[in-house]
C-alpha positions as CSV (number, residue, x, y, z in Angstrom):
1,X,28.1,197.0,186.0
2,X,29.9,193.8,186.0
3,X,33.2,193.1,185.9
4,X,33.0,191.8,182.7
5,X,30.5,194.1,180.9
6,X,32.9,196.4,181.9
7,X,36.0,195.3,180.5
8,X,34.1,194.6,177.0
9,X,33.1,198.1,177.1
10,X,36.5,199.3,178.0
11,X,38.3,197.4,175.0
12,X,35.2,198.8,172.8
13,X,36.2,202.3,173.7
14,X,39.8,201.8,173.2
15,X,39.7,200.2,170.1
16,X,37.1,203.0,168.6
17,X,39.2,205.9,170.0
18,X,42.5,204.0,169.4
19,X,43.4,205.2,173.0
20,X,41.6,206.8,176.0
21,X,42.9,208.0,179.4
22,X,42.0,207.0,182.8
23,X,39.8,210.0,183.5
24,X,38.1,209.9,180.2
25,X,37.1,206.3,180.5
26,X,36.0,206.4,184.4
27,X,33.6,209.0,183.3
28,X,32.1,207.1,180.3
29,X,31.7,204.4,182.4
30,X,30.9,205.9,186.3
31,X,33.5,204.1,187.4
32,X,36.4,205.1,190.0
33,X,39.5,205.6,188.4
34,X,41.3,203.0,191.0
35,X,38.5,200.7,189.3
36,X,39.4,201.8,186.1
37,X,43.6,201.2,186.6
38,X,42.5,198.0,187.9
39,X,40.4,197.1,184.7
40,X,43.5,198.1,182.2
41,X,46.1,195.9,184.5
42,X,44.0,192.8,183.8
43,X,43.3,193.9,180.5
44,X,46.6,194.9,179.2
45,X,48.1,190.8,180.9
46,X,45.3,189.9,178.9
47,X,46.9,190.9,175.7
48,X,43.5,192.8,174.6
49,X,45.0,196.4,175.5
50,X,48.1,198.1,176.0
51,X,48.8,200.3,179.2
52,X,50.4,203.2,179.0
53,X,51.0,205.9,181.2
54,X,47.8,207.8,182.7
55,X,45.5,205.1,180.3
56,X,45.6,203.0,177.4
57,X,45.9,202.1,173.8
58,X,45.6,199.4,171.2
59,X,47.9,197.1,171.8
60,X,51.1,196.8,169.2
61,X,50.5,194.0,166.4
62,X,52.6,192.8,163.3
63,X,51.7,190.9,160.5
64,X,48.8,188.7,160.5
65,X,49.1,187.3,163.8
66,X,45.6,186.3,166.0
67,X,42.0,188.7,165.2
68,X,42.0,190.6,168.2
69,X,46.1,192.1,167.2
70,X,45.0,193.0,163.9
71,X,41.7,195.4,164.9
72,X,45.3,197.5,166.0
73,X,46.9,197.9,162.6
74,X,45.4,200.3,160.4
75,X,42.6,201.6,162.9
76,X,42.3,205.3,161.5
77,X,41.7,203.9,158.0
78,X,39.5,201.2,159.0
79,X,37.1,203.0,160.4
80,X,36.8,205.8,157.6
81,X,36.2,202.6,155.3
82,X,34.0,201.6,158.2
83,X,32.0,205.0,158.3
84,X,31.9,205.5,154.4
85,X,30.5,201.7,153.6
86,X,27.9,201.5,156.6
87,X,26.1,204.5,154.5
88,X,25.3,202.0,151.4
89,X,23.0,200.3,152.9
90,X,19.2,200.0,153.5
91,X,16.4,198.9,154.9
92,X,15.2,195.9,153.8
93,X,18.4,194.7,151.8
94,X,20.1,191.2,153.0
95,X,24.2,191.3,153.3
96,X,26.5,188.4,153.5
97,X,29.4,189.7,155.8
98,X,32.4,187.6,156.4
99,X,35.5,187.8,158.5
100,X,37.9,190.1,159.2
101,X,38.9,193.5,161.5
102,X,38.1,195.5,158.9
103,X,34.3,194.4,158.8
104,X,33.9,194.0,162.5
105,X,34.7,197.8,162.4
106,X,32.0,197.5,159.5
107,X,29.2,196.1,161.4
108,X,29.1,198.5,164.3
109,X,28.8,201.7,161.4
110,X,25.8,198.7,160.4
111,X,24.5,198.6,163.4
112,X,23.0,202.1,162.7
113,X,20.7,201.0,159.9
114,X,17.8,199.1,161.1
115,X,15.7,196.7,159.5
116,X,18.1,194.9,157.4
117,X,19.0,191.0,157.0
118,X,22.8,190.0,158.1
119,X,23.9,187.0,157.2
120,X,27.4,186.2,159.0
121,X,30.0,183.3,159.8
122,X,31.6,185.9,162.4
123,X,30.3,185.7,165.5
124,X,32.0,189.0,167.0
125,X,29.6,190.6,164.1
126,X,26.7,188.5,164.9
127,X,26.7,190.0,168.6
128,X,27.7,193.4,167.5
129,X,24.8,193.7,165.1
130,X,22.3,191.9,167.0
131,X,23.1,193.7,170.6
132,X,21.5,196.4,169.3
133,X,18.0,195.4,168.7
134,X,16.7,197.8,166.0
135,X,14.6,195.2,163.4
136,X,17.9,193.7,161.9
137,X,17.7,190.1,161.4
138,X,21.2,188.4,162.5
139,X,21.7,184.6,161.1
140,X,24.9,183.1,162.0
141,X,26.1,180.4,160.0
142,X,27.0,177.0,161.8
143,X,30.5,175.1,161.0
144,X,33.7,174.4,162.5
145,X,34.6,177.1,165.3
146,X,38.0,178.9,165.2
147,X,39.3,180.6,168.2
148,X,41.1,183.4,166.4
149,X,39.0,185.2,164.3
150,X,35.7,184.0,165.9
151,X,34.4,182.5,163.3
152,X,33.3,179.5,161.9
153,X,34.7,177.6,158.6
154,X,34.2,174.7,156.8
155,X,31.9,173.0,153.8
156,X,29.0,172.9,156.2
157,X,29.2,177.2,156.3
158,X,29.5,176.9,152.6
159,X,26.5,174.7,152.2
160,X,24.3,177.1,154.7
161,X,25.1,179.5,152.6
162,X,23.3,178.7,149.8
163,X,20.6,178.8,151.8
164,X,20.5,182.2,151.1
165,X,20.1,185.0,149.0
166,X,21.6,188.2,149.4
167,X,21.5,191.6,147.7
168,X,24.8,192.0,148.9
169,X,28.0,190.6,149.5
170,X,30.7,192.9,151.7
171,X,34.0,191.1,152.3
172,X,37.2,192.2,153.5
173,X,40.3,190.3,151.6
174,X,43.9,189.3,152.3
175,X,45.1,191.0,149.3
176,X,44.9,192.7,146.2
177,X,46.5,193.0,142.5
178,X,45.5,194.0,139.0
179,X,46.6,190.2,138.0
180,X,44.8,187.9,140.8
181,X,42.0,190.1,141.7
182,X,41.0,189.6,145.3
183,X,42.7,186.8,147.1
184,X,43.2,185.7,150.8
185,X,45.8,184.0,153.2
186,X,43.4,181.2,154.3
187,X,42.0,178.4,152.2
188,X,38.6,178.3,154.5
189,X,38.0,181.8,154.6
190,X,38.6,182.0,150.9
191,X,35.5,179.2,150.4
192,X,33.5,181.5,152.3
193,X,33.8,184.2,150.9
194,X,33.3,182.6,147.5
195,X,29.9,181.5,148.4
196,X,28.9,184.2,149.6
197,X,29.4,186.0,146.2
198,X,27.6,183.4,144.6
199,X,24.7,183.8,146.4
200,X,24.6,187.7,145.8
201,X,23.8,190.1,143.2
202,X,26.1,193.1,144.4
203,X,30.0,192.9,145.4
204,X,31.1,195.1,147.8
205,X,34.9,194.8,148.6
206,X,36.3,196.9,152.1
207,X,40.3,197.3,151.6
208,X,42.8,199.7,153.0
209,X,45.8,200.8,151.5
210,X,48.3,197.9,152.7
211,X,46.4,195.4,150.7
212,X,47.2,196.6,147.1
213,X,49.7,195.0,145.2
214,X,50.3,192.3,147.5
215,X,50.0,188.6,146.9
216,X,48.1,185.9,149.1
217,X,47.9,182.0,148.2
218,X,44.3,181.9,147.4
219,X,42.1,183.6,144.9
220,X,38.4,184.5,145.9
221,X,37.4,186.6,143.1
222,X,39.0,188.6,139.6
223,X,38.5,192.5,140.0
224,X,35.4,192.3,137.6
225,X,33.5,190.5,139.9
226,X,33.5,193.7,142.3
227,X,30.3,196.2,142.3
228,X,32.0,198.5,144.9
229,X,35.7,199.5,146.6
230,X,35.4,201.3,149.7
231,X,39.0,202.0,150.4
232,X,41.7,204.7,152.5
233,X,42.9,206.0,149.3
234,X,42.6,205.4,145.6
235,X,44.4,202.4,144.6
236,X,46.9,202.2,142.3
237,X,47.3,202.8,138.6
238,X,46.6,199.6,136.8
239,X,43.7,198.1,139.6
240,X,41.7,201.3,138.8
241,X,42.4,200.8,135.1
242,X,40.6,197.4,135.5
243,X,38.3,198.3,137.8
244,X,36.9,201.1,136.0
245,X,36.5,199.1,133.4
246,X,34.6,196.7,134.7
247,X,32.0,199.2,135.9
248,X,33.1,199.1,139.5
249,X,32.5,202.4,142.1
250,X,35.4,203.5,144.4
251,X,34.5,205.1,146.7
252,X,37.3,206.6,148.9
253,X,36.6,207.6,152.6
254,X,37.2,211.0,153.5
C-alpha cells in the first residue's frame, strides 16, 4: 500500500474509533508497527492526529476552528446521529447533502445504501460516497473552492443547484433556537443550504446537543420548515414544543 493510501486509511480508522493503538492499527492494515509509529509521527506534525503513548487519537479542537479539528469534537454523538439518519434512506431517492463534520460522518453510514442520487458541494462527501461504487450517483456541485471545509461556495453552487431536484434535503447547521430556527456561522454556507431546501420536498436536519439554544449570524430556515431531527438527545423544552407542532419527527439516536 502506498504511503499515502495508508495514512488516509489510518486517519479513517482514528477518527471512526476516536483512537486506536499501534498494534491494533498494524493489523488492520498489515503493516509493521515501526511503519505504523512512523505513519502517526508524520501524521500527528501534520495536525490530522494526535499521538499518544502506544498509538493515537483525535487530535484536540476548540471552537470552530478549520474542518478537519472539528470531526474531533463531539465524535461519539456524531456518529449515533450518523448511524440513526443513514437508515432513512432508499433506493432510488435523491439527497442534497451539504457541509459539515457531522454529515461527512453522515455519508460514510450512506455509503451503505446503494442506488441512490447524492447531490453534494462537499467534496470529502463526494469521494466518500462515490469510493464505494455500489449504483449511487455522486454530483458534485462546481463554485469557488475553500480549503477548510472542502467545499465549494458561491452563487454559481446556488444556481447548479437548481438544477436539481431532490427528495431530500439533509443539512448539518451552526445553531439552533426556538426563535431563529436553524441558522449558521457562514454567509456562503447559509446560501447553500437554502437552496438546497428549495429544491427539496423533505427536510432532514442532523444536530447534536451543543447546537441548541445557541445563536449564529445567519438564518437558513424557521423550525417549521424541518421534516426530521436526528439528534444525541431530545432537545429542549420550547424547540420540541414548536417542532412538534409543526409535524416534525425526532428521532434520537440510541
Amino acid at each position: 500500500m502506498k504511503i499515502k493510501n495508508r495514512q488516509d486509511k489510518l486517519v479513517e480508522i482514528i477518527r471512526r474509533r476516536g483512537k486506536a493503538s499501534v498494534e491494533e492499527l498494524a493489523d488492520m492494515l498489515d503493516a509493521s508497527r515501526e511503519t505504523i509509529r512512523r505513519d502517526l509521527t508524520q501524521l500527528s506534525e501534520a495536525g490530522r492526529i494526535l499521538k499518544v503513548h502506544g498509538g493515537a487519537t483525535l487530535p484536540r479542537a476548540f471552537g470552530e476552528g478549520p474542518f478537519l479539528q472539528r470531526l474531533s469534537e463531539n465524535v461519539e454523538a456524531k456518529m449515533k446521529i450518523a448511524q440513526a439518519a443513514g437508515k432513512l434512506f432508499n433506493a432510488g431517492e435523491t439527497l442534497f447533502i451539504d457541509t459539515g463534520s457531522t454529515v461527512l460522518f453522515f455519508a460514510e453510514e450512506l455509503a451503505k445504501v446503494s442506488g441512490l442520487t447524492v447531490v453534494t458541494n462537499s467534496t470529502e462527501i463526494a469521494r466518500t460516497i462515490a469510493k464505494v461504487s455500489n449504483g449511487t450517483r455522486v454530483f458534485l456541485l462546481g463554485g469557488e473552492f475553500t480549503t477548510d471545509n472542502s467545499q465549494t461556495v458561491g452563487t454559481m453552487v446556488a444556481d447548479q443547484i437548481r438544477l436539481f431536484r431532490a427528495h431530500h434535503a439533509v443539512l448539518t447547521i451552526g445553531a439552533m433556537d426556538d426563535r431563529s430556527g436553524v441558522m449558521d456561522f457562514n454567509i456562503e454556507e447559509a446560501q447553500v443550504a437554502r437552496a438546497m431546501i428549495a429544491q427539496s420536498e423533505s427536510l432532514t436536519i442532523l444536530v447534536d446537543q451543543s447546537k441548541f439554544n445557541t445563536l449564529a449570524s445567519f438564518e437558513v430556515c424557521q423550525l417549521a420548515s424541518i421534516d426530521r431531527l436526528v439528534c444525541d438527545v431530545a432537545p429542549p423544552r420550547e424547540i420540541a414544543k414548536k417542532l412538534v407542532a409543526s409535524g416534525c419527527e425526532i428521532i434520537v439516536a440510541d
